[in-house]
C-alpha positions in Angstrom: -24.9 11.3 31.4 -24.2 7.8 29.2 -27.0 8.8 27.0 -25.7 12.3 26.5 -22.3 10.9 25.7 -23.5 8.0 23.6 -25.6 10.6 21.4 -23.0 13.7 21.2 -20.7 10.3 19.3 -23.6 9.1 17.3 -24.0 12.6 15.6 -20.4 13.0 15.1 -20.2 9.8 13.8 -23.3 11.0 10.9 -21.3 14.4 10.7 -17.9 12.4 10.0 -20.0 10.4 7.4 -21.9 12.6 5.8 -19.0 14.9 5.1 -18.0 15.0 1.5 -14.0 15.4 2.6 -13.8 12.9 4.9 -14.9 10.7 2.1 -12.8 12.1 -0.7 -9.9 11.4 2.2 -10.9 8.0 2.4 -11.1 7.6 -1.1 -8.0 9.4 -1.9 -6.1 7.1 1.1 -7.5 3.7 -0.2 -5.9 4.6 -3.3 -2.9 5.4 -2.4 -2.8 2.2 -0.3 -3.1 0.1 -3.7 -0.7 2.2 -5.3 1.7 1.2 -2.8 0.4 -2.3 -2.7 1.0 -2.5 -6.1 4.5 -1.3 -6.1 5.8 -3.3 -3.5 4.6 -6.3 -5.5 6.0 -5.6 -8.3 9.5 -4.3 -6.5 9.4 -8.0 -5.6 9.4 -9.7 -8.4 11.4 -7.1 -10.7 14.0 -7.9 -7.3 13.6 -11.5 -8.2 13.9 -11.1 -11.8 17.5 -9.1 -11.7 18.7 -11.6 -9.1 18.4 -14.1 -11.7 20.0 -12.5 -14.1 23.5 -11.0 -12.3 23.3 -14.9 -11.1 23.5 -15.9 -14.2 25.8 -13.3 -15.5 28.6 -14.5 -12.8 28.3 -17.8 -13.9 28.8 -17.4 -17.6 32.7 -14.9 -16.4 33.2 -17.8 -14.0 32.9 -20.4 -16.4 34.8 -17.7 -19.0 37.4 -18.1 -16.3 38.5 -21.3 -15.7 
């Protein structure tokens, strides 16, 4: 019974990687996990960057203001 089990999983696991699809879906996922990776980075630091400035913006009218 184990054995059965144990090879009915081993040949869908050499179907599953053997498949052209499920690799292009791996691909195409590992991709678009970098993508996002990449955006979210750089949504940081643009965040950061425009932070800065509308800081300093308000402090050049306050300064204008007194």
């Amino acid at each position: 019974m184990r054995t059965t089990t144990m090879l009915k999983k081993c040949t869908a696991l050499r179907r599953f990687w053997s498949d052209r699809k499920a690799a292009s879906a791996i691909e195409y996922g590992l991709i678009a996990a970098l993508i996002a990776l990449v955006i979210a980075a750089a949504s940081t630091n643009l965040g950061t960057q425009i932070g800065g400035l509308f800081n300093s913006i308000a402090t050049k009218l306050s300064n204008y203001a007194t």
